[in-house]
C-alpha positions in Angstrom: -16.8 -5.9 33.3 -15.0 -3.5 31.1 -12.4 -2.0 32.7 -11.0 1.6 31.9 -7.5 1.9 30.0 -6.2 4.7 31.9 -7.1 3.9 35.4 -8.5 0.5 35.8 -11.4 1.8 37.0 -14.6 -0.7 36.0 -17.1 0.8 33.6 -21.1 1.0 33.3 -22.3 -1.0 30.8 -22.4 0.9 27.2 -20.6 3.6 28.7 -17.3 4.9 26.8 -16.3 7.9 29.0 -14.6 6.6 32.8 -16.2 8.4 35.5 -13.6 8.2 37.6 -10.9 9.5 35.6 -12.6 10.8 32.2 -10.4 8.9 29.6 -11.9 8.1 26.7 -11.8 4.6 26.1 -13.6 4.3 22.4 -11.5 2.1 19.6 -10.7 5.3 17.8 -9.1 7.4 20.6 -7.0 4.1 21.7 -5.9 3.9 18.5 -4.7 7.5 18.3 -2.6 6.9 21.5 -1.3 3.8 20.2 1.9 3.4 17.9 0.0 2.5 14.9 2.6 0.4 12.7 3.9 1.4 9.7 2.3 -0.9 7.5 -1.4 0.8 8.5 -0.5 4.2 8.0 -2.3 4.6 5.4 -5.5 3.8 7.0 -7.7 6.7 8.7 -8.4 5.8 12.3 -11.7 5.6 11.9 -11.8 2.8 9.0 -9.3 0.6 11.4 -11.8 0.8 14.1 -14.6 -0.3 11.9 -12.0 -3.2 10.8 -10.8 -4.2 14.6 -14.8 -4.4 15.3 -14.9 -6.4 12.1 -12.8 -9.0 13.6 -13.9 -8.9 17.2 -17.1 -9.6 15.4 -16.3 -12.5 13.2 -14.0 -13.8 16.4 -17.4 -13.8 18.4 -19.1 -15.6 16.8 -16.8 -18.4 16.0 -16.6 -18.7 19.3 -20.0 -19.1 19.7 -20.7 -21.8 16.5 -18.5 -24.2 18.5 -20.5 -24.1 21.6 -23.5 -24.4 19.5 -21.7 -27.5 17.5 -21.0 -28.7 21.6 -24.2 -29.0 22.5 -24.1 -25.7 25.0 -26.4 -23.7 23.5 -26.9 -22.1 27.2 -23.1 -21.5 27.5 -23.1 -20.0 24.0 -26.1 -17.6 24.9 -24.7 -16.1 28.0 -21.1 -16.3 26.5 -22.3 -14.3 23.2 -23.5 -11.6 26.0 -20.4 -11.3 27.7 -18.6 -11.2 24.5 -20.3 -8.9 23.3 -20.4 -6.4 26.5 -17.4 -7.1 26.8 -16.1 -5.4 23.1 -18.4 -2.8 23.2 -15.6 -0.1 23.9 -12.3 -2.3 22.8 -11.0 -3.9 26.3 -7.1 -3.0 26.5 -6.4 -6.7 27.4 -6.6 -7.7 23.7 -6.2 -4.6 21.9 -2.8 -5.4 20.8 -3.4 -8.8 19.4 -7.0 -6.8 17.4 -4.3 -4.5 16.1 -1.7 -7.0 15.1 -4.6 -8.9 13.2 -5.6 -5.9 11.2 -1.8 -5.2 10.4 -1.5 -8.6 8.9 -5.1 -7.9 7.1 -3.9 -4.8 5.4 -0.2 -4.2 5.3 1.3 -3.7 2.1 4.2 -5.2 -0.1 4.9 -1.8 -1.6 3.9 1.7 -1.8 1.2 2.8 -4.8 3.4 5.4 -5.9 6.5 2.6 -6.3 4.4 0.2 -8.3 2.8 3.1 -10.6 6.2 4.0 -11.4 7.5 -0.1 -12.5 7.6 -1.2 -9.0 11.3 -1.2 -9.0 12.3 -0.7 -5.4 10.7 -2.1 -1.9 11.7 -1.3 1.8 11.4 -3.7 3.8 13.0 -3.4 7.7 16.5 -1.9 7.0 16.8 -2.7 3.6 15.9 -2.0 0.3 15.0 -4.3 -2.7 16.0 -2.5 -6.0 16.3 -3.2 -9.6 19.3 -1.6 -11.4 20.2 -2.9 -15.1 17.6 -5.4 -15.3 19.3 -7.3 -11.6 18.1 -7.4 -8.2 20.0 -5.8 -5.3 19.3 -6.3 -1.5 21.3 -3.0 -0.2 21.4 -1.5 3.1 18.8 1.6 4.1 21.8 3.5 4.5 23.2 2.6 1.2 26.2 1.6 2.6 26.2 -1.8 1.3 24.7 -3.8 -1.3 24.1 -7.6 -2.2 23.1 -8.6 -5.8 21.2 -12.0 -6.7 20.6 -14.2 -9.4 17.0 -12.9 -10.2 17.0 -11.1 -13.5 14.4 -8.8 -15.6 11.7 -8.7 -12.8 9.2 -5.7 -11.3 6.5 -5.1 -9.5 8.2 -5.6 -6.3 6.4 -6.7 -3.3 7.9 -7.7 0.1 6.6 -8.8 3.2 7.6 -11.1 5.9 10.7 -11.6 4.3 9.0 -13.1 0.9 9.4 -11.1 -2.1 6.7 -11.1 -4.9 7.6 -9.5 -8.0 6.4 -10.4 -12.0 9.3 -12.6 -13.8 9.9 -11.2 -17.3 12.0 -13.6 -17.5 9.1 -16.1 -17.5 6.6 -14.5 -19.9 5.6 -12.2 -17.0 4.4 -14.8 -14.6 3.7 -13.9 -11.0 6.3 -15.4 -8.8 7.3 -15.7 -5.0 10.8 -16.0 -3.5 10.9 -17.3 -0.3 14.4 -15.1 1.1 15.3 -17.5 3.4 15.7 -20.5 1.7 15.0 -19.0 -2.3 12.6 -21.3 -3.2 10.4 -20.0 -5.6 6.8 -20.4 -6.2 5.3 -19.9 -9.7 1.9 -19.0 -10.5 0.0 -19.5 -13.6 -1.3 -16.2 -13.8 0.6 -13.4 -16.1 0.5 -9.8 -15.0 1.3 -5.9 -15.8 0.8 -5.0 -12.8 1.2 -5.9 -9.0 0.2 -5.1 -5.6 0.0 -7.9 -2.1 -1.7 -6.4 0.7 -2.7 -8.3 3.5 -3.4 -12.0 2.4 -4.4 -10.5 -0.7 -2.6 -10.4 -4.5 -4.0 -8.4 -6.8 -3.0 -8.2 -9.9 -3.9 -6.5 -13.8 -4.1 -9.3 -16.2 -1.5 -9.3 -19.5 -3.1 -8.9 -22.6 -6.9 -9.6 -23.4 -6.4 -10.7 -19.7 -6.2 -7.0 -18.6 -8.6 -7.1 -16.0 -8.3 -6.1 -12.3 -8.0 -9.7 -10.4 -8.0 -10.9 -6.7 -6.3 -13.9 -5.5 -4.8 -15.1 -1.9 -1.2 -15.0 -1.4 -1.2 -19.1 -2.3 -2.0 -18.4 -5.5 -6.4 -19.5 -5.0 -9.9 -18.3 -5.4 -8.6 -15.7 -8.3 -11.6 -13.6 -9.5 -12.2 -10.9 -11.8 -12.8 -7.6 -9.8 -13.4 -5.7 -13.1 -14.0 -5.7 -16.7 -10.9 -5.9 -19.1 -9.8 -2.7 -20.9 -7.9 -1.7 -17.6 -4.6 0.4 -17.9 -3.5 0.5 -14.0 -4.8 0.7 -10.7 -5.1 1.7 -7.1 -6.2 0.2 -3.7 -6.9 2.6 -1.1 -9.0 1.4 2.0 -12.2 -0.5 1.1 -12.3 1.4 -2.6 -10.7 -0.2 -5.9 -9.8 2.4 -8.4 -8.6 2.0 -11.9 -8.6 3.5 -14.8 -9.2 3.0 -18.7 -9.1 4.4 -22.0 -12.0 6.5 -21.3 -11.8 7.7 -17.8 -10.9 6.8 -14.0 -13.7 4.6 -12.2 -14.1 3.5 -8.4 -15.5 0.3 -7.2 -15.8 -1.4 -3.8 -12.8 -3.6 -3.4 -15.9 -6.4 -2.2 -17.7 -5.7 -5.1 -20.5 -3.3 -5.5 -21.8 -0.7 -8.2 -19.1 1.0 -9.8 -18.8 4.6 -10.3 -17.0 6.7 -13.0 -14.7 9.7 -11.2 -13.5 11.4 -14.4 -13.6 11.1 -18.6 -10.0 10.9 -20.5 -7.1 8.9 -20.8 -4.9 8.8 -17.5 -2.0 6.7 -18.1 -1.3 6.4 -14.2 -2.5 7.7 -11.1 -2.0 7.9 -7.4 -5.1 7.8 -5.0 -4.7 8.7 -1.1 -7.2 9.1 1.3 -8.3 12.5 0.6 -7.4 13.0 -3.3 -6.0 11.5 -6.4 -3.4 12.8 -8.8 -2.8 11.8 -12.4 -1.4 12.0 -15.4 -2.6 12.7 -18.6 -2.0 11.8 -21.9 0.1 15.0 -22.6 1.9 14.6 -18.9 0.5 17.1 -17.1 -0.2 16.0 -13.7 -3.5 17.6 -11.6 -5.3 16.3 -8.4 -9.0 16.4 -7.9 -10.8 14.5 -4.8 -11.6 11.2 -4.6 -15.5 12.1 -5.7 -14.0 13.3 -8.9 -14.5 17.2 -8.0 -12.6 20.4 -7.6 -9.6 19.5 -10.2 -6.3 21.4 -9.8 -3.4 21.4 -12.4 -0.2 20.8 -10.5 2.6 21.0 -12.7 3.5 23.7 -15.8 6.0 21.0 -17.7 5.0 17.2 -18.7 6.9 14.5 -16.7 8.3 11.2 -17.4 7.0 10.1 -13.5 6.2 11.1 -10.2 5.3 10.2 -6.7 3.4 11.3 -4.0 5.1 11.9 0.0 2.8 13.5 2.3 2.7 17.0 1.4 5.5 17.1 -1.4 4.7 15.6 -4.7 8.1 14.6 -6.8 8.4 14.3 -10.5 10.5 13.8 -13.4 10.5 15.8 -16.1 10.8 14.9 -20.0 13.5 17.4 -20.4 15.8 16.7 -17.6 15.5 17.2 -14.0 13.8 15.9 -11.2 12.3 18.4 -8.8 10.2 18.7 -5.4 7.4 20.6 -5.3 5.2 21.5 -2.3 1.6 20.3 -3.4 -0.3 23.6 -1.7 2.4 26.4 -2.5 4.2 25.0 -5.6 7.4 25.9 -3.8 9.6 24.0 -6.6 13.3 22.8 -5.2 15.3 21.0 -7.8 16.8 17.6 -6.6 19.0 16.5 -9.3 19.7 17.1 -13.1 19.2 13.8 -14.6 17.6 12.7 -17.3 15.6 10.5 -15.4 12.2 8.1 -15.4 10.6 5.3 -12.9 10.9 7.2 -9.9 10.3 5.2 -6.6 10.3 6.2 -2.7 11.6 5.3 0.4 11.7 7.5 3.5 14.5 9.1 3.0 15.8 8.6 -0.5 14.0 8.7 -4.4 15.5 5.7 -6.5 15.1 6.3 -10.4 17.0 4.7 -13.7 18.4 6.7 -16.2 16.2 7.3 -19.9 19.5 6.7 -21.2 21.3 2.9 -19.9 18.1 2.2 -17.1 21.6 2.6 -14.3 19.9 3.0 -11.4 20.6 6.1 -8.8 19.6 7.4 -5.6 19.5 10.6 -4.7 18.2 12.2 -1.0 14.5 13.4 -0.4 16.6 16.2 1.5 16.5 19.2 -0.7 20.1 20.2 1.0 21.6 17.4 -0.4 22.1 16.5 -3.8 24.6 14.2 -4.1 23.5 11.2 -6.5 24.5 8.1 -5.6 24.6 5.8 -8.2 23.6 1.6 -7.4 26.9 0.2 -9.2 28.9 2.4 -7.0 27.7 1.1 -3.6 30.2 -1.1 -1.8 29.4 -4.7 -2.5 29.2 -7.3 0.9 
């Protein structure tokens, strides 16, 4: 039997609601009092239900092909029921490990907004991965330290369990993975202008006549095309693939399916969350419309060199000097710094951009009270 997550009290069969205690004990109110990590954020809680299913699912049934393959097809019948009565409301004895799987299934290497902008910072635990005249630099969260490498020329940065991903311009652009721990590296044979890991998942936009939106595993096999070529960047956002081309911005079921065109024009890069998408256009006037391509809002009155997108605040760059932060629904504009600056990037608490000028890199608080810019070259080496 099923038993309830608040009071242990057993429940009727199909029955979500405890009558003892009258806890909800559905997937999606678990998750909502759970400490979703970080990495699944960006996931509504009702999509991550419909993925833990997925896997309890799948699990089930592998469980009950071996008993088949065993001979005990009368264990695997009556096992397949308990299984599945069992799952029917998400038991809180294996919630944890269901959530841990789907963290692994969809976390990401880097933010959207980052790898828009050149991918040219990465948190990862309590550091940051940054690129600052053309090196790489491990330095502290705090930015109270910093370690450079050998790695040269590279973006695209993508880190995750302590291996970092990134395309080698170095190496005519090739996808390559450094292993931290003992810096091997692993080379693929695939060139990219574009890159984003999630999960177990690369995917990539092909260089050149190869510009095409591809899929591969993070070993480098079973690469396939996901769209046609003419692509100029792209998004992943739940279960949806979005990219764009010289003619417009398209959407297209990241497992394949009919694809459907959100908007005609030339949008040199965009953002999409899960309620809306913001881009640029060819002047660089950013606007936001949903993600069905309706109710279209201009956001900014100047063109920008970049910009990125944190919850409610949307930060750009402009082509004249200055980068600001503006709040999306009142346009409450506060001016961060006075640079001159382009490839903006986020962390949680600091925007990391390169000067037009000599591509120094700088860092200078999300906090509006604080405008202190903090260059990379000036950060204490360890």
């Amino acid at each position: 039997m099923v038993k309830c997550v608040n009071c242990g009290k057993e429940l009727p069969k199909k029955q979500n609601i405890c009558p003892e205690c009258g806890k909800d004990n559905t997937l999606v109110q678990q998750l909502k009092d759970a400490k979703i990590p970080k990495e699944l954020k960006h996931i509504p809680l009702q999509k991550m239900s419909k993925r833990i299913e997925h896997i309890r699912f799948f699990g089930r049934q592998k469980k009950v092909v071996l008993a088949v393959i065993f001979g005990l097809v009368i264990v695997a019948i009556g096992g397949f029921s308990w299984f599945t009565h069992r799952d029917e409301v998400g038991n809180v004895h294996n919630f944890h490990d269901d959530l841990v799987e789907v963290t692994k299934a969809n976390a990401n290497g880097n933010s959207l907004s980052n790898l828009i902008n050149g991918g040219y910072l990465a948190a990862y635990g309590t550091d940051l991965y940054t690129v600052s005249e053309n090196k790489l630099y491990k330095i502290a969260m705090t930015l109270e330290s910093k370690q450079s490498s050998e790695i040269l020329n590279v973006s695209n940065l993508n880190v995750m369990n302590g291996t970092i991903f990134y395309i080698d311009h170095n190496n005519q652009d090739y996808i390559t993975i450094l292993d931290t721990s003992n810096k091997n590296k692993n080379v693929s044979k695939y060139r990219a202008d574009m890159l984003l890991v999630s999960g177990n998942y690369i995917y990539f936009k092909g260089k050149g006549e190869r510009s095409a939106i591809y899929q591969m595993k993070t070993d480098f096999s079973e690469n396939k095309a996901m769209t046609q070529s003419g692509c100029l960047t792209f998004n992943i956002v739940g279960d949806w693939l979005y990219y764009s081309t010289n003619d417009g911005i398209y959407k297209v079921p990241s497992l394949g399916g009919e694809v459907a065109k959100l908007i005609d024009g030339y949008f040199p890069y965009f953002i999409a969350t899960d309620e809306f998408i913001y881009y640029c256009d060819a002047a660089g006037f950013v606007s936001r419309m949903l993600l069905n391509g309706e109710d279209t809002v201009t956001l900014t009155n100047e063109p920008v060199n970049s910009f990125v997108i944190s919850d409610n605040y949307m930060i750009y760059a402009t082509k004249d000097g200055g980068i600001f932060k503006q709040d999306i629904e009142t346009k409450t504009l506060t001016q961060l710094s006075v640079d001159k600056a382009r490839d903006l990037q986020l962390s949680s608490t600091w925007i990391y951009y390169r000067l037009v000028e000599n591509d120094t890199g700088c860092f200078v608080s999300i906090d509006e009270n604080s405008n202190k810019v903090i260059p990379v070259y000036s950060i204490k080496d360890k």
